[in-house]
C-alpha positions in Angstrom: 125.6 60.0 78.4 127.9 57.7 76.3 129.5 59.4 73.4 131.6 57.5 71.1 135.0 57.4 71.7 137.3 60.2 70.6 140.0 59.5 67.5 143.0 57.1 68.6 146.4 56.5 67.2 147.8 53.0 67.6 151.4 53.5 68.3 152.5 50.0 69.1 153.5 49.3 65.1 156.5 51.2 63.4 154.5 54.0 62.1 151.4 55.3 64.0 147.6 54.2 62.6 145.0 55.9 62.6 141.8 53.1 62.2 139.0 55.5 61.4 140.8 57.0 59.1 142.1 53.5 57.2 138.4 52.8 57.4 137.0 55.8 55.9 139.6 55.7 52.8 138.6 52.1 52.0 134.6 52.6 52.2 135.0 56.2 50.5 134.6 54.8 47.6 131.1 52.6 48.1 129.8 55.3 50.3 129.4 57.5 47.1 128.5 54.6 45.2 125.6 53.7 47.5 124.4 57.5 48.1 123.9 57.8 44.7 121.4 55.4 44.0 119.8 56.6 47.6 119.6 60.2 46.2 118.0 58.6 43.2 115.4 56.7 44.9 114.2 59.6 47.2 114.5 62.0 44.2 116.9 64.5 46.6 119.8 66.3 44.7 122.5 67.5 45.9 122.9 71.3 44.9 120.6 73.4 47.2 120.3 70.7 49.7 121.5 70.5 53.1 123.6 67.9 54.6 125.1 66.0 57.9 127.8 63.6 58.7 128.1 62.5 62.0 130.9 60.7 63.3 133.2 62.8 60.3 136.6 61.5 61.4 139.0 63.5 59.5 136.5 65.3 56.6 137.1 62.7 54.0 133.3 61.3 53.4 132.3 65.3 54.5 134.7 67.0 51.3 133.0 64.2 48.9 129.2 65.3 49.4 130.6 69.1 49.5 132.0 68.6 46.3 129.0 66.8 45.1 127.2 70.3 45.6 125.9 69.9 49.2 126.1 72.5 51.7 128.1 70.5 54.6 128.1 70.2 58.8 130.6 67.4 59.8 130.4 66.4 63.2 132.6 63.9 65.3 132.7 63.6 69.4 136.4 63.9 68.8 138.3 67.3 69.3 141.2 66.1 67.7 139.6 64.6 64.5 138.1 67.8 63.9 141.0 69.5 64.1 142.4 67.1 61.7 139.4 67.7 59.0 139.9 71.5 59.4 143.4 71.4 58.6 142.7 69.0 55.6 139.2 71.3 54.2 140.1 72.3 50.5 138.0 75.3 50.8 134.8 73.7 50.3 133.1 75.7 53.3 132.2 72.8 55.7 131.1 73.6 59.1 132.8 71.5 61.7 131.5 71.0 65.0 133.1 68.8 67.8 129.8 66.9 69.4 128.9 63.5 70.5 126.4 62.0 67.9 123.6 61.2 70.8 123.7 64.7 71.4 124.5 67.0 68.4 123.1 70.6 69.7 121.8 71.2 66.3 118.0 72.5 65.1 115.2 70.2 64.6 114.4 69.8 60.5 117.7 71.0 59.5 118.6 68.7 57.0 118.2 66.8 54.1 120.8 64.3 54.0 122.3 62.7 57.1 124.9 60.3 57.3 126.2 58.3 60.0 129.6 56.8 59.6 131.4 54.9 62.4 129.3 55.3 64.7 126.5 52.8 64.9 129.3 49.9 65.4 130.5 51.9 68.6 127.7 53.6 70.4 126.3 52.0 73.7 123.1 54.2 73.0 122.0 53.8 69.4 118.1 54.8 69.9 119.7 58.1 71.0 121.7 58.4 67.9 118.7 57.2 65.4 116.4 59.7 67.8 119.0 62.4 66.7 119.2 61.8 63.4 115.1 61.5 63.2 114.9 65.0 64.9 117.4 66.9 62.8 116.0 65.3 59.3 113.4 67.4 57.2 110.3 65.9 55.9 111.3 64.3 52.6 114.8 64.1 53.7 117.1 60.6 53.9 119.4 59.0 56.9 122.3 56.6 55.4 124.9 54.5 57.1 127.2 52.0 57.4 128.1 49.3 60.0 128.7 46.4 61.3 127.0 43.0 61.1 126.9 40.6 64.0 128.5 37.2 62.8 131.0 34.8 64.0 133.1 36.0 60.9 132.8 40.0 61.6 133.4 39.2 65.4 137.0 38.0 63.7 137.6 40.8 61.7 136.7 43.9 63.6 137.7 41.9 67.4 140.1 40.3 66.4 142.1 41.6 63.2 141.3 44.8 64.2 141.9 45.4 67.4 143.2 42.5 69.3 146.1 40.6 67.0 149.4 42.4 66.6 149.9 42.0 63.0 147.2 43.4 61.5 145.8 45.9 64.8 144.4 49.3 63.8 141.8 50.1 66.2 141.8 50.4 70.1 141.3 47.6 72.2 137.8 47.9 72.8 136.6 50.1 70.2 134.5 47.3 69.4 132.3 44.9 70.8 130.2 42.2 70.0 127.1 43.6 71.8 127.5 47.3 69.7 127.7 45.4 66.4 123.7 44.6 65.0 121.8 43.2 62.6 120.1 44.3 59.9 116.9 43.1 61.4 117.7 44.4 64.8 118.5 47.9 62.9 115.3 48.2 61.2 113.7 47.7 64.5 115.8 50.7 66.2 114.6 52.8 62.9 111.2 51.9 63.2 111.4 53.2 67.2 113.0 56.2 66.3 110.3 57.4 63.5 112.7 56.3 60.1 111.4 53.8 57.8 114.5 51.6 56.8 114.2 51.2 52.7 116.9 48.4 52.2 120.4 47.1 53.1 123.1 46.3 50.4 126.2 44.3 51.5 129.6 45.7 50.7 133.4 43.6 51.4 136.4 43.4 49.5 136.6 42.2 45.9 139.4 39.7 47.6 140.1 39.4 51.0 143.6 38.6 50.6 144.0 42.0 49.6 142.6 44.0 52.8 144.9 41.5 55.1 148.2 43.1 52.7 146.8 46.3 53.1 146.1 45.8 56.7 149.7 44.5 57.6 151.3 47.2 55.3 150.2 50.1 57.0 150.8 48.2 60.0 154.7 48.1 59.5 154.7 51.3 57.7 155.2 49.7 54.0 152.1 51.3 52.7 150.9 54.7 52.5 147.1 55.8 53.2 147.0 56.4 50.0 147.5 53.4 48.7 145.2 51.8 50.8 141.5 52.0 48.7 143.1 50.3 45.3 144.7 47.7 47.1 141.6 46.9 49.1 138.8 47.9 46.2 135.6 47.6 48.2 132.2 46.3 46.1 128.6 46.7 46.8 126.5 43.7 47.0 123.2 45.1 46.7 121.2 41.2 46.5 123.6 39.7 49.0 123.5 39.0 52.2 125.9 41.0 54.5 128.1 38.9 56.3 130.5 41.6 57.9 129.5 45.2 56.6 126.6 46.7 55.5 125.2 50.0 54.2 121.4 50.8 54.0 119.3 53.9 54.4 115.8 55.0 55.9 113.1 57.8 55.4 111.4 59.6 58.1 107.9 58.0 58.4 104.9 59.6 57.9 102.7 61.2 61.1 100.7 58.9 62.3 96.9 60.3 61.1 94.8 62.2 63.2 91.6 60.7 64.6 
């Protein structure tokens, strides 16, 4: 079994990164945007409802929906990023669990919400991740992610920028690959396989690239703080465009099949 790969520090630079976590500051933002409008659409609120995150990094997207009102599990693969998320909790009672997210251990038709965050990018088995999430999801209930398109343009950022050139490295060398990173289309199909419906896909990228690259470099030489990091970047949805490098979208469990 292949389960994604646990939390790394790049160390080459002046100060230590920490990718997932670079990457879960900047989407925080459109993450909450976009689960809004999802629990809208599905008509699911948040107080009295259950909810997953799989492939939690270090708690941030996990606090946000337990402050919303949900009662939260975060799981990652990685030991030390859940260590990281339990030293960071605010006292919102968040379960943490250290498990890989094509095998989470957890009861069938447990939750309401799940989302999967850096993960689909980065698994060489997503049908057993989608299978997972379809098993653990209550009738009614609503699976969101994010991820990664496959273009000649993402293939830049996220193989290039973002893991292979010095300057701007955050990520592992191969963390990604351009075989993990799918398409919408191709998505939809793994959905469909696993019993979810997919509803829709809405593009998200910075409002200016030029200002991920400073924010990329900066925290590479240790002139920039995580904090900083979402303002300077300011990620926008795009729900009518067509994703060229990131993408979120979301997906319902289908109906049983009738009986003859």
């Amino acid at each position: 079994m292949a389960a994604a790969p646990h939390i790394a520090l790049d160390t080459a630079g002046p100060t230590a990164v920490d990718g997932r976590h670079i990457r879960a500051l900047t989407f925080q933002s459109v993450r909450l945007e976009y689960l809004g409008r999802v629990l809208s659409e599905v008509g699911l609120t948040a107080v009295g409802s259950r909810a997953l995150v799989v492939g939690s990094g270090r708690g941030l997207l996990a606090r946000g929906l337990a402050r919303l009102g949900f009662e939260v599990v975060a799981a990652d693969s990685s030991p030390a990023a859940t260590f990281l998320a339990q030293e960071a909790d605010d006292g919102l009672g968040i379960t943490y669990l250290t498990a890989p997210a094509e095998e989470l251990g957890l009861p069938d038709d447990t939750f309401d919400l799940l989302y999967c965050a850096d993960t689909l990018e980065i698994t060489e088995r997503p049908d057993a991740v989608l299978a997972q999430a379809a098993r653990v999801l209550r009738p009614g209930g609503a699976f969101v992610y994010d991820t990664v398109n496959r273009t000649p343009i993402s293939r830049l950022i996220y193989l290039g920028a973002f893991q292979a050139f010095p300057g701007t490295r955050i990520m592992p060398r191969g963390r990604y690959a351009a075989h993990r990173l799918r398409r919408p289309a191709e998505l939809a199909e793994a959905l469909d396989q696993a019993g979810l419906s997919a509803q829709d896909v809405s593009a998200f990228k910075p409002r200016d690239v030029r200002g991920l690259v400073r924010a990329t470099r900066g925290r590479r030489r240790g002139t920039l703080t995580d904090d900083q990091l979402p303002e300077l970047v300011d990620m926008v949805l795009e729900p009518e465009g067509s994703p060229v490098v990131t993408y979120l979208g979301h997906a319902i469990p289908s109906p049983p099949a009738p009986k003859l």
